[in-house]
N, C-alpha and C positions, 0 to 999 in steps of 0.2 A: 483136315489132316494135320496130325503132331509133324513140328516141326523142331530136329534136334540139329546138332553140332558138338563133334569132338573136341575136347577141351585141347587137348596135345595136339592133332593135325589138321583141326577145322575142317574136316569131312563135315556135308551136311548132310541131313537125310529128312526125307521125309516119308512117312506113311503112318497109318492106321496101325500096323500090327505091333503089339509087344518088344518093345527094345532097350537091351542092358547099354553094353560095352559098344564101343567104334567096332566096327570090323573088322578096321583095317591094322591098328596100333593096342585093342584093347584099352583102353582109354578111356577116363568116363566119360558121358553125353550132356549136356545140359540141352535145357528145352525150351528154344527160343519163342519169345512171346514178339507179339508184333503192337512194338511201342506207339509206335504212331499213331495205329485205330486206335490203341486205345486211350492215347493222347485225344485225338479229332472227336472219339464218341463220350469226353467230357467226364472224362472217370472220376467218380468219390464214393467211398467205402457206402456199406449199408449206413444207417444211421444205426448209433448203441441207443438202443433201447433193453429194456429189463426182458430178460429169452432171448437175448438177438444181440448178442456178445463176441459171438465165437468166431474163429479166423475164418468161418466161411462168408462172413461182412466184404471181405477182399476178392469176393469173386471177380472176375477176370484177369486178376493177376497170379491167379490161381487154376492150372491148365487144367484141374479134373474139376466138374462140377460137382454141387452140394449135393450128397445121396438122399433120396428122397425116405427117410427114416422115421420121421417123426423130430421129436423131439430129447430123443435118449442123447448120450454121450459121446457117439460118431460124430452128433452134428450139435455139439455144446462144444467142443475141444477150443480152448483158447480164450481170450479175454481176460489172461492171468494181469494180477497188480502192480505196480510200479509204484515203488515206497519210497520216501526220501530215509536215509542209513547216517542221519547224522553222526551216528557216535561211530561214525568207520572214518569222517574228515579228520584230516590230518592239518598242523601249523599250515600247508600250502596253499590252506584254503580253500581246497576242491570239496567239490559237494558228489555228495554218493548216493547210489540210488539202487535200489534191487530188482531186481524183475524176477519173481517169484513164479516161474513156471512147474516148483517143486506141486501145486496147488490144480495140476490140470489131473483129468479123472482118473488115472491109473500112477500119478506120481509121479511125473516125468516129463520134459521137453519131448521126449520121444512122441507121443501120443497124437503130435504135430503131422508129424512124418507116418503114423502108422494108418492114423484117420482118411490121408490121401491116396496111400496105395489101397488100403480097403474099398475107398468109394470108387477108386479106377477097378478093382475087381470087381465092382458091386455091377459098378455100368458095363462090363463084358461077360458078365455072367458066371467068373471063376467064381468057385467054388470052395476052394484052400488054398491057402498063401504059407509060404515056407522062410525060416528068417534064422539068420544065424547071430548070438547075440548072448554077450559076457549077464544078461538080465535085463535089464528096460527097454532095450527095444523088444526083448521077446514079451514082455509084460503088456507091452502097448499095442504090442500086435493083438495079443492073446486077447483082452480089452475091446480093442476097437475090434474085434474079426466077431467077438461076443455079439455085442453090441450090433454090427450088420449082419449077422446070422450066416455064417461061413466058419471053417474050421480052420484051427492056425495050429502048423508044425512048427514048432519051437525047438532049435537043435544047439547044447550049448556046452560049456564043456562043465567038469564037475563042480569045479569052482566055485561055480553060481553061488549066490549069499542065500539060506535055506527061505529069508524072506519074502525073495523076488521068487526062488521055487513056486511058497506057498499063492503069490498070488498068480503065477502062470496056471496052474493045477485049478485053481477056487474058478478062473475065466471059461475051463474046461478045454483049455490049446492039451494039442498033445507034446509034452517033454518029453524031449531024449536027452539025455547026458552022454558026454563024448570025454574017453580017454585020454584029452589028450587038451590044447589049448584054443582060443577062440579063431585065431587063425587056421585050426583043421575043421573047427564046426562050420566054417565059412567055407572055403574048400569044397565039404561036404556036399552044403546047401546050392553051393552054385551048379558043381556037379548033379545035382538031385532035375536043380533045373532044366538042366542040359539034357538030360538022358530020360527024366521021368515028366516032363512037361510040365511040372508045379510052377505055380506064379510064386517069384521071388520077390521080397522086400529089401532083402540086403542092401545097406548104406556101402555107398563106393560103387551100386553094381545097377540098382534100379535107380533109374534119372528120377522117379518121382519121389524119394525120399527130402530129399534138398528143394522140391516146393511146398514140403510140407513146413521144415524146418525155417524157413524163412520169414514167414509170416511173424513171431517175435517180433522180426525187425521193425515192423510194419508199425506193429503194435508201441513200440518203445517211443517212437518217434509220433507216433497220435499221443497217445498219452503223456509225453513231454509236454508237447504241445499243451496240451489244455490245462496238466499242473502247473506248468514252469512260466506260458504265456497266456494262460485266464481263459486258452480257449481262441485268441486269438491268432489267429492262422497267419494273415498276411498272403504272402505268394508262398510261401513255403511251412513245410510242419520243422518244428524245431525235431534238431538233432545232437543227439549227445557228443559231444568230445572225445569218449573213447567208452570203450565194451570190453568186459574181460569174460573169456570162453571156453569152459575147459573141453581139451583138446584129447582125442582119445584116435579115433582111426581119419578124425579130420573133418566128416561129413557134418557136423554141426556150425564148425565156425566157418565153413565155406558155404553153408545157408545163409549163419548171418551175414555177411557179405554179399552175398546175391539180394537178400532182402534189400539192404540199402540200394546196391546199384539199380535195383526195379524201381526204386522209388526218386532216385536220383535221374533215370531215363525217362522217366514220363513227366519230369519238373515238378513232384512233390517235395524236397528236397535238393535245397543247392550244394549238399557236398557227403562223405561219405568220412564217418569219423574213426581215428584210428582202432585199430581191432587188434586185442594183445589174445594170446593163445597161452593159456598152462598146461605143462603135462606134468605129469609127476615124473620122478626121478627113473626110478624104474619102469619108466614107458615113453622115451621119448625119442624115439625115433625123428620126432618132425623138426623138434625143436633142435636136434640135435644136428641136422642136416643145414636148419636156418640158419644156427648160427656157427657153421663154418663157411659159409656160403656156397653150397654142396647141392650140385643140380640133380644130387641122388640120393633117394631115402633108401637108407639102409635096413635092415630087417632086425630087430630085438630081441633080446630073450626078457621079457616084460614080466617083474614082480614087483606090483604093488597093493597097496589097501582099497585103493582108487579101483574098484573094481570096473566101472564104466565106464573108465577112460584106459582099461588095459587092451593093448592093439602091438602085438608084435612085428607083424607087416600091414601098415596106415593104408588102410583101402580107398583114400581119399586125400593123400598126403600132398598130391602135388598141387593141386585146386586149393588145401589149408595153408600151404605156402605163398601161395598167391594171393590168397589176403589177407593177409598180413602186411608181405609186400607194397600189394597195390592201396592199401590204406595208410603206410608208414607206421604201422604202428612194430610188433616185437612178439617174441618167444618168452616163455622163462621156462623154470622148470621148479616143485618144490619138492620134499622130501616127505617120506612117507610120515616124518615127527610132523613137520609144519603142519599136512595135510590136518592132521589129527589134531594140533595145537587149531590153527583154522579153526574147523570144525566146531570147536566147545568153545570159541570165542563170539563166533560168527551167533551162535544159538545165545550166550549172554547177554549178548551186546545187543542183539535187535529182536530178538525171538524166532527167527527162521532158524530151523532145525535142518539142514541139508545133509546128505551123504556126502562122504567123503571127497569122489567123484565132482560135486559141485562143489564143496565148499575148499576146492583147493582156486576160485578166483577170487576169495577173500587172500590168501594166504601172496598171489599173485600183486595182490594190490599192497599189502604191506611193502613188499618190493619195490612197488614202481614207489613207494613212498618214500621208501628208505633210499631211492636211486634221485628223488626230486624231480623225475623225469615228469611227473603232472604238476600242472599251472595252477595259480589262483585262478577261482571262479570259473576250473574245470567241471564239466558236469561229466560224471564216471558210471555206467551202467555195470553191477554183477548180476552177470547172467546165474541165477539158481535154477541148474536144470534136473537135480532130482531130491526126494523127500528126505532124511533122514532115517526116517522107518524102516527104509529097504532094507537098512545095512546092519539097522541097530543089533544086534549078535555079535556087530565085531567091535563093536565102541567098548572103550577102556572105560569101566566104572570102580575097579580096585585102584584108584589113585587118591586115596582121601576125599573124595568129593561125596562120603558120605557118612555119617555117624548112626552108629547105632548105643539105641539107651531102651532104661527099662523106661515100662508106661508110667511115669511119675511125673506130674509138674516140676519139679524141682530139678530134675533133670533134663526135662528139656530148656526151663529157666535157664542151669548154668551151660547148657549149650549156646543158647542166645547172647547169652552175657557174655562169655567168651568170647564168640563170633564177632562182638560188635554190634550185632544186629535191632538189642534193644538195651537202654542205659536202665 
């Protein structure tokens, strides 16, 4: 029998059947796990081996078991890399690191989150799952629901970027476009739940999206470990210094947060490292409410490029407050220039190519850089939670960043020469 607890009035509950919100407060749920078994029953990941990568390694910390699939992409999801970002240190001497989740099979951190609510339908026997979602989570869904042979209603509003369309449609989910913004496609879907019995995936609404999301953490703090300390472990896996997480209705960086604390309560980790949260200018409800120190998120009229982190009312805002919070770590916010300035940087400078949506914690981190607020010999994780590709229609390419010549040697010669590029 699952066992939850309201985050706001610590109601507990326990049963078997399908459970969003508290009953009492409306509130999200988290789903407590019982550290100590699995303290006493000696817990360590599967081993990585080559096919045997994927966040379903962290069974037991993981409340839905691995769906018995084979080998397709439900049960590949995860094992993304952890790069050292040198050319993003800064004089402070912090060392930077990426975690390329843009690289999981539909493009997206989401795929995390979408793979666990599908395998909990898989093991109950639903049939269609319903999700409301500015593009990757409907993408992830559409994906993973493919991939376990179940049909996914994807409801979202027009907005959507034609290339997150293209890949909802290519998965065979069914699209709907809603008149209106991501907070009425939500609305919708929860509605839809309620009245028509569809299983929901909604972040903020289903407790199992946030063990899907979590897992990253897992992963960041193994994989540190073995690049940063040779693999040797000691009593604890090495943990980064701080994580920057782009922040949209919340439900991601209150995964990564939980991630840590799962790994911090079972003694795989002695401490839990700051967690900074970016939203963009035009979406920030959370960060806006942080930093006034404002026990209430307010609702937004949200316009930005950042299509993935656009969230008018944060359906998980009070949980991404809190860790933040309880990690010491900070808010920011960038502008929809920075994001885009980010963006073409971030892809220069290291080769990941991210969407807007991710690469505003590059733009994040310039900040904390220009603030000094990181140390020498800080180790900084950017979280890259989607691909670049999604978005590409909206990326600025009339800014000089390209030349056009006839097909002549001698013309591309004096481009080169010009440029610099060959003497």
């Amino acid at each position: 029998m699952r066992k939850y607890v309201c985050f706001k009035c610590g109601r507990k509950i326990a049963s078997d059947d399908i459970q969003y919100l508290c009953p009492d407060d409306g509130s999200v749920l988290d789903i407590e796990l019982d550290y100590l078994g699995i303290v006493r029953k000696g817990w360590q990941p599967d081993a990585i081996l080559p096919g045997n990568m994927s966040m379903w390694r962290f069974d037991g910390l993981i409340p839905v078991g691995k769906p018995a699939t084979g080998h397709n992409i439900l049960n590949t999801v995860g094992g993304t890399p952890l790069s050292y970002a040198a050319e993003l240190n800064s004089e402070l001497g912090e060392q930077v690191w990426i975690k390329n989740d843009s690289l999981l099979p539909t493009g997206s951190l989401k795929d995390r989150a979408s793979a666990v609510v599908v395998a909990e339908a898989i093991e109950r026997g639903i049939g269609v799952v319903i999700t409301a979602s500015t593009g990757n989570a409907g993408v992830a869904l559409a994906g993973m629901a493919a991939a376990g042979g179940l049909k996914a209603v994807v409801v979202a509003p027009k907005s959507v970027p034609v290339a997150k369309i293209a890949q909802i449609v290519a998965y065979g989910a069914e699209l709907i476009l809603v008149n209106g913004s991501y907070s009425d496609a939500y609305d919708l879907t929860v509605q839809a739940s309620i009245e028509m019995g569809i299983y929901c995936r909604n972040t903020g609404y289903n407790p199992l999206t946030i063990e899907g999301k979590k897992t990253v953490s897992y992963e960041i703090c193994e994989q540190m470990t073995h690049v940063v300390q040779g693999g040797k472990r000691g009593a604890h896996w090495k943990v980064p210094d701080a994580v920057i997480v782009p922040v949209g209705d919340g439900n991601m960086i209150s995964g990564v947060y939980r991630g840590f604390v799962d790994l911090m309560s079972i003694g795989i980790v002695s401490r839990i490292p700051k967690i900074v949260g970016v939203q963009a200018d035009g979406s920030a409800a959370i960060a806006e409410a942080y930093k006034a120190n404002s026990s209430v998120i307010g609702e937004v009229k949200s316009s930005t490029i950042a299509d993935s982190i656009s969230a008018d009312r944060p359906s998980d805002g009070y949980r991404a407050m809190h860790a933040v919070k309880s990690s010491r770590g900070q808010y920011l916010t960038a502008s929809d220039d920075e994001i885009e300035l980010a963006a073409v940087e971030l892809a220069s400078k290291t080769g990941v190519f991210a969407e807007f949506s991710a690469a505003i914690v590059y733009a994040g981190l310039k900040k904390l850089q220009q603030m000094k607020w990181l140390n020498a010999s800080d180790n900084v994780v950017l979280l890259i939670t989607g691909h670049g590709l999604k978005t590409v229609d909206t990326v600025n390419v009339d800014s000089g960043r390209y030349i056009d010549i006839e097909p002549e040697i001698s013309a591309l010669a004096g481009v080169l020469h010009d440029k610099d590029i060959i003497r």
